[in-house]
mmCIF file of the N, C-alpha and C atoms, coordinates in Angstrom:
data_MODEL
# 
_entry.id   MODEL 
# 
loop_
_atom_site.group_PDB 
_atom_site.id 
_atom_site.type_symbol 
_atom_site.label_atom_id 
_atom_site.label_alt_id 
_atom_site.label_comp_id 
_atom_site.label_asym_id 
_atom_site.label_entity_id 
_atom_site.label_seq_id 
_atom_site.pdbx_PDB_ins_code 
_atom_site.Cartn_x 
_atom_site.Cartn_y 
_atom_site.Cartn_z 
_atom_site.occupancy 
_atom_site.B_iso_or_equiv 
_atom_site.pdbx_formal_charge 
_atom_site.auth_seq_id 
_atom_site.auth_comp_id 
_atom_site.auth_asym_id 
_atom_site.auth_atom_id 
_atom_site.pdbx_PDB_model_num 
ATOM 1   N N  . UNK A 1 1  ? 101.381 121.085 118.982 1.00 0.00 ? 1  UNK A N  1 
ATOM 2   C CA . UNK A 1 1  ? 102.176 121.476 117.826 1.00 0.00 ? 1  UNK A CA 1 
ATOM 3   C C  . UNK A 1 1  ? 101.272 122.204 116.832 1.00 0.00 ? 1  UNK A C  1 
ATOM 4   N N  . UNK A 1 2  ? 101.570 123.406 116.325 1.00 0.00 ? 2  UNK A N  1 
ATOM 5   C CA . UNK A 1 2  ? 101.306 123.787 115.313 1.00 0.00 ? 2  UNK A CA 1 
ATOM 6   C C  . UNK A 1 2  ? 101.027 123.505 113.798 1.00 0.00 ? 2  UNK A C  1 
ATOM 7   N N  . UNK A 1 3  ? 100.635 123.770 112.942 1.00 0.00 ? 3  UNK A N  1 
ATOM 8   C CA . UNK A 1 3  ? 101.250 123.820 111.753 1.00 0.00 ? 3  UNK A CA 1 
ATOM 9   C C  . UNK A 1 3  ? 101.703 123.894 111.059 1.00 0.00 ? 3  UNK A C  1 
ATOM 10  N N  . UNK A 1 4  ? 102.672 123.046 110.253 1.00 0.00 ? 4  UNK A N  1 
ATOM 11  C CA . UNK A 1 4  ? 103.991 123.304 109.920 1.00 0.00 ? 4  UNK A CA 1 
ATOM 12  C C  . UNK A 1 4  ? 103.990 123.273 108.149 1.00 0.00 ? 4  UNK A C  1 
ATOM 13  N N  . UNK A 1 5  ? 104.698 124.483 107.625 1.00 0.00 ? 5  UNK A N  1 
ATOM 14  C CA . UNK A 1 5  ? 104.585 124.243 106.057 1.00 0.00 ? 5  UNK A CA 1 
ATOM 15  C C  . UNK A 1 5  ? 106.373 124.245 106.175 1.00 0.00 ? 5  UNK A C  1 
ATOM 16  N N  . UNK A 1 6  ? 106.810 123.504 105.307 1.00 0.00 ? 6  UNK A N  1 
ATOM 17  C CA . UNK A 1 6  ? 108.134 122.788 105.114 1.00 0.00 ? 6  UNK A CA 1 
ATOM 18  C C  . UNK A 1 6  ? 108.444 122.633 103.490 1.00 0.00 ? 6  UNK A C  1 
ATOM 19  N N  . UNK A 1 7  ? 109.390 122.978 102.952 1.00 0.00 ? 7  UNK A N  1 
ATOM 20  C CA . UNK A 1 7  ? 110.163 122.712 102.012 1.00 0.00 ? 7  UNK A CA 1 
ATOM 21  C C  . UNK A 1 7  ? 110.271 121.450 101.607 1.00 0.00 ? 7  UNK A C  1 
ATOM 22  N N  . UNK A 1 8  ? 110.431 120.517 100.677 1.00 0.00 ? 8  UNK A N  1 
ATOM 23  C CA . UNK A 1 8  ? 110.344 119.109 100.126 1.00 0.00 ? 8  UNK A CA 1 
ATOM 24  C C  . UNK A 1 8  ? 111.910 118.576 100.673 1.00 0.00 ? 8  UNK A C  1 
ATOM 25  N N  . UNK A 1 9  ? 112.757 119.445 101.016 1.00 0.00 ? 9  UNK A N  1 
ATOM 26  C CA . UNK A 1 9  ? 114.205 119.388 101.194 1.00 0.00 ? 9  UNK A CA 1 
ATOM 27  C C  . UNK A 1 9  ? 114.298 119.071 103.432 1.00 0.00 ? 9  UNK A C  1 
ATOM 28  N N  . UNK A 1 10 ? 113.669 120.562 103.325 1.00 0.00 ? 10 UNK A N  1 
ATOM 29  C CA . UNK A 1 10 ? 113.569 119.726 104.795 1.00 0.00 ? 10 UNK A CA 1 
ATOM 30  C C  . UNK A 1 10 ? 112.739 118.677 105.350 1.00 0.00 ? 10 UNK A C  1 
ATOM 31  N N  . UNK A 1 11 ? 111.450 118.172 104.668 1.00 0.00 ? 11 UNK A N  1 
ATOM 32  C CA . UNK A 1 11 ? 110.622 116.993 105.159 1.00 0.00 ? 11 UNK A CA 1 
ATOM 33  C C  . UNK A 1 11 ? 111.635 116.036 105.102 1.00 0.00 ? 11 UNK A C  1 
ATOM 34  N N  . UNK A 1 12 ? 112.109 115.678 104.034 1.00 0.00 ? 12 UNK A N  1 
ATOM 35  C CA . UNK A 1 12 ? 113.078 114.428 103.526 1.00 0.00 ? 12 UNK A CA 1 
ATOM 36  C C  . UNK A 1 12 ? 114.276 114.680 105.015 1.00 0.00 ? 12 UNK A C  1 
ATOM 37  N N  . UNK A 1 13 ? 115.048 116.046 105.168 1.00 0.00 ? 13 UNK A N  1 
ATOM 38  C CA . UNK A 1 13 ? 115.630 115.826 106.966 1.00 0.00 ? 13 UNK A CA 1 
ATOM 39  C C  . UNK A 1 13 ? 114.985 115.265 107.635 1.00 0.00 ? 13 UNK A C  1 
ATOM 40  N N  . UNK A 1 14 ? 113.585 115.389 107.698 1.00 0.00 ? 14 UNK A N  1 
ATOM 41  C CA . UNK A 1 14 ? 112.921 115.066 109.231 1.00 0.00 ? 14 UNK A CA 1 
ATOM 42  C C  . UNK A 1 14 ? 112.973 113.606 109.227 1.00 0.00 ? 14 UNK A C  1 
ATOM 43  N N  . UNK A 1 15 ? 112.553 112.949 107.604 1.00 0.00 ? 15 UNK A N  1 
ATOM 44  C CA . UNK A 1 15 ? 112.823 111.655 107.734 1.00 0.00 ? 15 UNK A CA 1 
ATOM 45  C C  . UNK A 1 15 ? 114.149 110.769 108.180 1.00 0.00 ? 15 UNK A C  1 
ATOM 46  N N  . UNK A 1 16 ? 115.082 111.577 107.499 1.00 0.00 ? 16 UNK A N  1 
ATOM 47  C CA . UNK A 1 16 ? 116.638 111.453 107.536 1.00 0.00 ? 16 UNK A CA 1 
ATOM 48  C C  . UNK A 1 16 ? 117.432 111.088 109.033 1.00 0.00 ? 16 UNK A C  1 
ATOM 49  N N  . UNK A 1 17 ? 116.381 112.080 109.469 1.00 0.00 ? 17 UNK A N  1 
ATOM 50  C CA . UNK A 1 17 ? 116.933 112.338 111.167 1.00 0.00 ? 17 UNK A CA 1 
ATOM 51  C C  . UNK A 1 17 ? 115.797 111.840 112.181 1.00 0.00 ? 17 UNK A C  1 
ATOM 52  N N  . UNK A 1 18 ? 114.870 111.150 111.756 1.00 0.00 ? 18 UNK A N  1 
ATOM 53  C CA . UNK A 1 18 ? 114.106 110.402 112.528 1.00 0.00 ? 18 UNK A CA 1 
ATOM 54  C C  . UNK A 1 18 ? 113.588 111.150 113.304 1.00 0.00 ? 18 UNK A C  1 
ATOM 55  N N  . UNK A 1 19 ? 113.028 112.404 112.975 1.00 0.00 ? 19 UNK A N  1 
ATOM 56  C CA . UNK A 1 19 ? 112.042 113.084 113.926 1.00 0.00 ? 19 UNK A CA 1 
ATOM 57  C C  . UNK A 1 19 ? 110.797 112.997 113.295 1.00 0.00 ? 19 UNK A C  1 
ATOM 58  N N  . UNK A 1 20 ? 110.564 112.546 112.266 1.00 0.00 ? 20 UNK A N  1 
ATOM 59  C CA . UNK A 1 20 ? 109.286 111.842 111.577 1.00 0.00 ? 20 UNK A CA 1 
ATOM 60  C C  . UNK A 1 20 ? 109.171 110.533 111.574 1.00 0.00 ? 20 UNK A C  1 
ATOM 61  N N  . UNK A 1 21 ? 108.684 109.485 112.222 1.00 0.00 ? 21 UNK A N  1 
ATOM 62  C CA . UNK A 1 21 ? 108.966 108.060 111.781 1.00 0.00 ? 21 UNK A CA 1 
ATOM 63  C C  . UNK A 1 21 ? 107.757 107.110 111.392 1.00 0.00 ? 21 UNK A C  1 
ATOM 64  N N  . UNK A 1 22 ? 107.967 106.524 109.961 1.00 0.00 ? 22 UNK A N  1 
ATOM 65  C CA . UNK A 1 22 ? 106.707 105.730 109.611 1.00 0.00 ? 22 UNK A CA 1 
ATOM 66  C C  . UNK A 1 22 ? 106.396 104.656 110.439 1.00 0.00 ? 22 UNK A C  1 
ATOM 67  N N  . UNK A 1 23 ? 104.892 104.463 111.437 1.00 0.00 ? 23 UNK A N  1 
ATOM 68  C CA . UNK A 1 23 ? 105.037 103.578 112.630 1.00 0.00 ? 23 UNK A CA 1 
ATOM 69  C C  . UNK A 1 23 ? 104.275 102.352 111.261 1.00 0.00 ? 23 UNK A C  1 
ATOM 70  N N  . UNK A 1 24 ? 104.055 102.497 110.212 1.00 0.00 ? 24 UNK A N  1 
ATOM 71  C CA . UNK A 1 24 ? 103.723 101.236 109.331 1.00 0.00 ? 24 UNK A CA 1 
ATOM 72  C C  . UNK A 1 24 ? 101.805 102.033 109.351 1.00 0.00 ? 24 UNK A C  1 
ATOM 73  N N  . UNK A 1 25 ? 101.189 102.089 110.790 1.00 0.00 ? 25 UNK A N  1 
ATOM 74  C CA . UNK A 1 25 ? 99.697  102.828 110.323 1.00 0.00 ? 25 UNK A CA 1 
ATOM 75  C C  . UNK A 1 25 ? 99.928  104.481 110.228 1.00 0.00 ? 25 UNK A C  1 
ATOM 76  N N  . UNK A 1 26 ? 100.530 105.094 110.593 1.00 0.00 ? 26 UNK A N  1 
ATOM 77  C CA . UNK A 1 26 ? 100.736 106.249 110.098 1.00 0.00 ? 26 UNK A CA 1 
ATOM 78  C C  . UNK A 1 26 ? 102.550 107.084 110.449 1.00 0.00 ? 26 UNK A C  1 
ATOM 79  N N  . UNK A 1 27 ? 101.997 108.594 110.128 1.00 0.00 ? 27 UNK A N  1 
ATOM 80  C CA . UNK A 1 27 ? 103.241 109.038 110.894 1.00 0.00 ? 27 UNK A CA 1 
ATOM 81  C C  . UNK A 1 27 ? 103.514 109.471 112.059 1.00 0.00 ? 27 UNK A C  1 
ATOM 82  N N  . UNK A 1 28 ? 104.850 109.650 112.737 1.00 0.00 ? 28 UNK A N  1 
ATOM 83  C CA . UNK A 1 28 ? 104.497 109.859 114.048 1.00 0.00 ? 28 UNK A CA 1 
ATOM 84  C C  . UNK A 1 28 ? 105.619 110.618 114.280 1.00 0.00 ? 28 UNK A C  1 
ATOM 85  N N  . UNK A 1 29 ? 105.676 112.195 114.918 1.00 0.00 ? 29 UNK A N  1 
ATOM 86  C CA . UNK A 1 29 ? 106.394 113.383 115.205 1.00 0.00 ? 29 UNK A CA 1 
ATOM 87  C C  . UNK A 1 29 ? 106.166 113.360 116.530 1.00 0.00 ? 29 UNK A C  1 
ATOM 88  N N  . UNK A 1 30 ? 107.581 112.849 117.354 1.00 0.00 ? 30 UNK A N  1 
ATOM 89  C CA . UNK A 1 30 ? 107.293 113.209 118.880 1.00 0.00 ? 30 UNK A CA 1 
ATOM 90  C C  . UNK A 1 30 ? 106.561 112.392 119.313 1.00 0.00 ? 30 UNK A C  1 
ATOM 91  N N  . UNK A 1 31 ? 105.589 112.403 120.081 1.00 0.00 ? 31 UNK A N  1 
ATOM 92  C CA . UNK A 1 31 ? 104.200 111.713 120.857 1.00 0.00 ? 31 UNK A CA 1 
ATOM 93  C C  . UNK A 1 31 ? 103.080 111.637 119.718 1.00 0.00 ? 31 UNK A C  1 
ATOM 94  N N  . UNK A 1 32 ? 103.083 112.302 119.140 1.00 0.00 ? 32 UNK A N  1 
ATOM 95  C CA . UNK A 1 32 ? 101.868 112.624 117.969 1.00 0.00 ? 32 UNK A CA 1 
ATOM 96  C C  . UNK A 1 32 ? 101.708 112.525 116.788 1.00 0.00 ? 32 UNK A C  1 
ATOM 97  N N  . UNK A 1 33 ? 100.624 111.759 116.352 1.00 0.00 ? 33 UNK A N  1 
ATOM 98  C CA . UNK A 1 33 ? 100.044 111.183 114.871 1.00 0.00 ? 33 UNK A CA 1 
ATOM 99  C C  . UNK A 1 33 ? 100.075 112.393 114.347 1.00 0.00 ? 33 UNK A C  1 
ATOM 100 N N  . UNK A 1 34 ? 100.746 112.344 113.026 1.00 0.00 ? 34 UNK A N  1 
ATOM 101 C CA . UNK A 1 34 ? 100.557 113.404 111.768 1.00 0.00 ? 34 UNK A CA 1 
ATOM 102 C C  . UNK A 1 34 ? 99.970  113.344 110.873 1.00 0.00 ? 34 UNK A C  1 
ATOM 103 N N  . UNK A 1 35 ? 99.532  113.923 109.980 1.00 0.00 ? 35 UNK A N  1 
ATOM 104 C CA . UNK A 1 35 ? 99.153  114.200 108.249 1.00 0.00 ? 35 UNK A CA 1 
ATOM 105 C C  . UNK A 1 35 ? 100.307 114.962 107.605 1.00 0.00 ? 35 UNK A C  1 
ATOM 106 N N  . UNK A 1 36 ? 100.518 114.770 106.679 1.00 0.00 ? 36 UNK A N  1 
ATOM 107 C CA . UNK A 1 36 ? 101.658 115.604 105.995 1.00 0.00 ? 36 UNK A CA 1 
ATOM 108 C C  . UNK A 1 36 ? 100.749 115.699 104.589 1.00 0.00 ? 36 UNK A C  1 
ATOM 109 N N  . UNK A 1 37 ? 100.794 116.799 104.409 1.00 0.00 ? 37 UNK A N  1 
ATOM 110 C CA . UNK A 1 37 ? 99.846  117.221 103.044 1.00 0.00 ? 37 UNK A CA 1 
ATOM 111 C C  . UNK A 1 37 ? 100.637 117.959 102.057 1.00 0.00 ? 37 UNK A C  1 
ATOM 112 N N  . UNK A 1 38 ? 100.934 117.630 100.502 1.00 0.00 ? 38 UNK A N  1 
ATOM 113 C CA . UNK A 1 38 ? 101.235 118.060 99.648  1.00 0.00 ? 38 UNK A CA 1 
ATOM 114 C C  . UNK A 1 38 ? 100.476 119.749 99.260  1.00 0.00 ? 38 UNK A C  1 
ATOM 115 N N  . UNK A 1 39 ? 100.871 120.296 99.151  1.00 0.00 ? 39 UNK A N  1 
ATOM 116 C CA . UNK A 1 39 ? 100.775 121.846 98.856  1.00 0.00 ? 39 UNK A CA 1 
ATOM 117 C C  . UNK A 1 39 ? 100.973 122.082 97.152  1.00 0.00 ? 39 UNK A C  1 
ATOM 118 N N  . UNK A 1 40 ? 100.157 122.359 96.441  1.00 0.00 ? 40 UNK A N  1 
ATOM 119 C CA . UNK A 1 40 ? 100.310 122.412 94.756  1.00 0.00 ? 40 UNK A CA 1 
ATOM 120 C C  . UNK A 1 40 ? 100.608 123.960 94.263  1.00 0.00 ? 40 UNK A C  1 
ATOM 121 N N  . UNK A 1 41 ? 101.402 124.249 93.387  1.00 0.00 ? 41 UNK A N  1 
ATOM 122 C CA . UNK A 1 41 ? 101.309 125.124 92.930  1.00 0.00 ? 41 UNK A CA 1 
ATOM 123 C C  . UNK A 1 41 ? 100.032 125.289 91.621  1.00 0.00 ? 41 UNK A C  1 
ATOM 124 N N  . UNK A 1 42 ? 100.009 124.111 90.948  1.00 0.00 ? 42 UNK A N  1 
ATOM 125 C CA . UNK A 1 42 ? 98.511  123.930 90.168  1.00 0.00 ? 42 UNK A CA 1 
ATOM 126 C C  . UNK A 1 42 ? 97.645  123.174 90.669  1.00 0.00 ? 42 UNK A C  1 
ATOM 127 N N  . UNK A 1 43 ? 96.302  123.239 89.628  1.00 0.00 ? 43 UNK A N  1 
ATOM 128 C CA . UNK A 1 43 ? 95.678  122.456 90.337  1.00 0.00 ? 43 UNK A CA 1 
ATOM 129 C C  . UNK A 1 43 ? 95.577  120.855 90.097  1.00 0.00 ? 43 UNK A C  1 
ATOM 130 N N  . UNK A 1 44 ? 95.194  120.040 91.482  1.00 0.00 ? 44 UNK A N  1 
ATOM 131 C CA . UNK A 1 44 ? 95.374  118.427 91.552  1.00 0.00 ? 44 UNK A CA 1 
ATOM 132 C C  . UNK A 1 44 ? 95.003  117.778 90.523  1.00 0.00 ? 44 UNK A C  1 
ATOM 133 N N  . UNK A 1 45 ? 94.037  118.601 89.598  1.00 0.00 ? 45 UNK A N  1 
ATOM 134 C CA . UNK A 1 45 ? 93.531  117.425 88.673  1.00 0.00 ? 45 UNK A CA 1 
ATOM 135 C C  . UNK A 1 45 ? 94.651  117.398 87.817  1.00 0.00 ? 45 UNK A C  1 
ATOM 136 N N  . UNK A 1 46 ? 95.357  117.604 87.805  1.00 0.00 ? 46 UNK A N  1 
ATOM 137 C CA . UNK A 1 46 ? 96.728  118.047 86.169  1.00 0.00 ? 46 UNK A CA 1 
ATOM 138 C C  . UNK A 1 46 ? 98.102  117.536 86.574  1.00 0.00 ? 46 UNK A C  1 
ATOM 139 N N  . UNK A 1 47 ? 97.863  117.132 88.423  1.00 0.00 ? 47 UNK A N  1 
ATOM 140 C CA . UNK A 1 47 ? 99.079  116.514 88.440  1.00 0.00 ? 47 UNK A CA 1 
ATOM 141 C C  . UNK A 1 47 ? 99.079  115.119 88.326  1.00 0.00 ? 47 UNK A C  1 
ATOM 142 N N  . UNK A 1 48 ? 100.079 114.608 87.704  1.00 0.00 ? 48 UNK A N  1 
ATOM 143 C CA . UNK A 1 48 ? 100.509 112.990 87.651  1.00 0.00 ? 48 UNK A CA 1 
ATOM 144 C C  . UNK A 1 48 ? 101.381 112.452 89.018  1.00 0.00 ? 48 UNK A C  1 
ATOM 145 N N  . UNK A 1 49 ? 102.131 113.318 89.975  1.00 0.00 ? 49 UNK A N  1 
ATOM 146 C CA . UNK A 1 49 ? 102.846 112.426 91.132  1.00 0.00 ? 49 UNK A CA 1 
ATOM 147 C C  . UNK A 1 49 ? 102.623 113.876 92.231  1.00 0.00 ? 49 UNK A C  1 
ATOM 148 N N  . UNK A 1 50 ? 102.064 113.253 93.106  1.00 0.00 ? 50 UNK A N  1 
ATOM 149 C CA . UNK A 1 50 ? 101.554 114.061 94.406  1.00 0.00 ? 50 UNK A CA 1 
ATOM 150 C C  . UNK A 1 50 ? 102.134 114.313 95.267  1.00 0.00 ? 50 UNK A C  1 
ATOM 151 N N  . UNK A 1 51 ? 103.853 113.714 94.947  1.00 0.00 ? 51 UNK A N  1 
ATOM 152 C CA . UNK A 1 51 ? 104.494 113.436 96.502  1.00 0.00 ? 51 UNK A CA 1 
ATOM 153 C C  . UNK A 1 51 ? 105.475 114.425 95.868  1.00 0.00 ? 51 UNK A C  1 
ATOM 154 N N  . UNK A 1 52 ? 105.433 114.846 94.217  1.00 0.00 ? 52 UNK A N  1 
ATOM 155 C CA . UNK A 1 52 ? 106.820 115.896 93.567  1.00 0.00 ? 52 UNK A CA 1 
ATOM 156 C C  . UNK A 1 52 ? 105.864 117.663 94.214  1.00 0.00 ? 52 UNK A C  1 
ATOM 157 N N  . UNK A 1 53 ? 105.699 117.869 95.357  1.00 0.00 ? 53 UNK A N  1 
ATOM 158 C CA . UNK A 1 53 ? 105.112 119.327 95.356  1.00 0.00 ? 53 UNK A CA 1 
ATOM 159 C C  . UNK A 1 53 ? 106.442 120.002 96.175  1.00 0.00 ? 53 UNK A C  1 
ATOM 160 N N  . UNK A 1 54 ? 106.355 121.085 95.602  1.00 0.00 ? 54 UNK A N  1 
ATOM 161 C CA . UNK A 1 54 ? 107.738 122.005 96.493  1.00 0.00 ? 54 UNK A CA 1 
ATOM 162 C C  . UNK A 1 54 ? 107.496 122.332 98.025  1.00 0.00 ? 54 UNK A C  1 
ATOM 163 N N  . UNK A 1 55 ? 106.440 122.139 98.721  1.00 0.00 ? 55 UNK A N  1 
ATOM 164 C CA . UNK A 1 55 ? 106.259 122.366 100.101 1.00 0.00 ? 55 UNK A CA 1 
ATOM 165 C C  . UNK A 1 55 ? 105.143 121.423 100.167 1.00 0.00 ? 55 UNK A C  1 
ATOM 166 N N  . UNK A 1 56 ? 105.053 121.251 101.850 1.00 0.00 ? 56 UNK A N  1 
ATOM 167 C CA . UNK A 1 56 ? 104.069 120.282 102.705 1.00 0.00 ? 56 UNK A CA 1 
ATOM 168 C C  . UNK A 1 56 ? 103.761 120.876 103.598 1.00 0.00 ? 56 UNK A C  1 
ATOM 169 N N  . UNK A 1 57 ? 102.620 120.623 104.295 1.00 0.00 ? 57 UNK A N  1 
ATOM 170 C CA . UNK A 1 57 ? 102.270 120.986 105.648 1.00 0.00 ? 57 UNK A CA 1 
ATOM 171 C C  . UNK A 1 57 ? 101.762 119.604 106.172 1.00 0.00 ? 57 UNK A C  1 
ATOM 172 N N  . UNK A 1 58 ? 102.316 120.146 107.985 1.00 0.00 ? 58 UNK A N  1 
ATOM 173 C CA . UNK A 1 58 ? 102.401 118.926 108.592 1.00 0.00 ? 58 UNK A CA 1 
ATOM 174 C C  . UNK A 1 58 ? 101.260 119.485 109.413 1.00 0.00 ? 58 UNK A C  1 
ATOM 175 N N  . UNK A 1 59 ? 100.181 118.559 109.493 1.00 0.00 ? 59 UNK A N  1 
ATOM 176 C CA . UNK A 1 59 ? 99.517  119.061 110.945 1.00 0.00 ? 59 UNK A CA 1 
ATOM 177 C C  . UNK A 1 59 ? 98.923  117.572 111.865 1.00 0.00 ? 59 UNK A C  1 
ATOM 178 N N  . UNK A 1 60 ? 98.657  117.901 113.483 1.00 0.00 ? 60 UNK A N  1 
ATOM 179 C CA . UNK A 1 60 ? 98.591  116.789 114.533 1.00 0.00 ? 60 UNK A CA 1 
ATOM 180 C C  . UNK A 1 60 ? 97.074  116.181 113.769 1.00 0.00 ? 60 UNK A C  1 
ATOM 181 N N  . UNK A 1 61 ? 97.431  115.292 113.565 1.00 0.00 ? 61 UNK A N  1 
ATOM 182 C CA . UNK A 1 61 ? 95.747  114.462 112.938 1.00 0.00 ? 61 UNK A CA 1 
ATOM 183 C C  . UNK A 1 61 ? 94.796  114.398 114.268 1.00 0.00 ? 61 UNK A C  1 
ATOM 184 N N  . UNK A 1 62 ? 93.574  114.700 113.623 1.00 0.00 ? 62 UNK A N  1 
ATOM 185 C CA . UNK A 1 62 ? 92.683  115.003 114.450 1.00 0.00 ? 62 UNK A CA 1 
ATOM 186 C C  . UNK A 1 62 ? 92.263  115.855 114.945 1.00 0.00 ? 62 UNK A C  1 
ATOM 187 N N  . UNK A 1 63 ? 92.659  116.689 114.510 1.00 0.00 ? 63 UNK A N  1 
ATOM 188 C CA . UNK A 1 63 ? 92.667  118.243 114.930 1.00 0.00 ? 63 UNK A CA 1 
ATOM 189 C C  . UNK A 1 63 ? 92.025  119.280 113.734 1.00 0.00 ? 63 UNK A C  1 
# 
């Protein structure tokens, strides 16, 4: 799998529709451990909530 940058609207689908699922130690898309990373339009030091960013990227951890 690639790298995926996603809208805050469609991550919340993927959860919705269980093609993302929290296994409790991480996430898991398909067969494969993820990272899902917040994307800022400013910079991190100035934000107060990390999870309000307008896009994410998903990529296979470990990679």
């Amino acid at each position: 799998m690639e790298e995926k940058i996603l809208s805050k609207e469609e991550l919340i689908q993927l959860f919705e529709d269980e093609k993302i699922i929290d296994s409790g130690k991480g996430w898991i898309m398909g067969e494969k451990e993820i990272e899902i990373i917040a994307l800022h339009d400013v910079d991190p030091k100035f934000l107060q909530d990390v999870t309000n960013a307008k896009f994410y990227k998903i990529i296979v951890k470990g990679n």
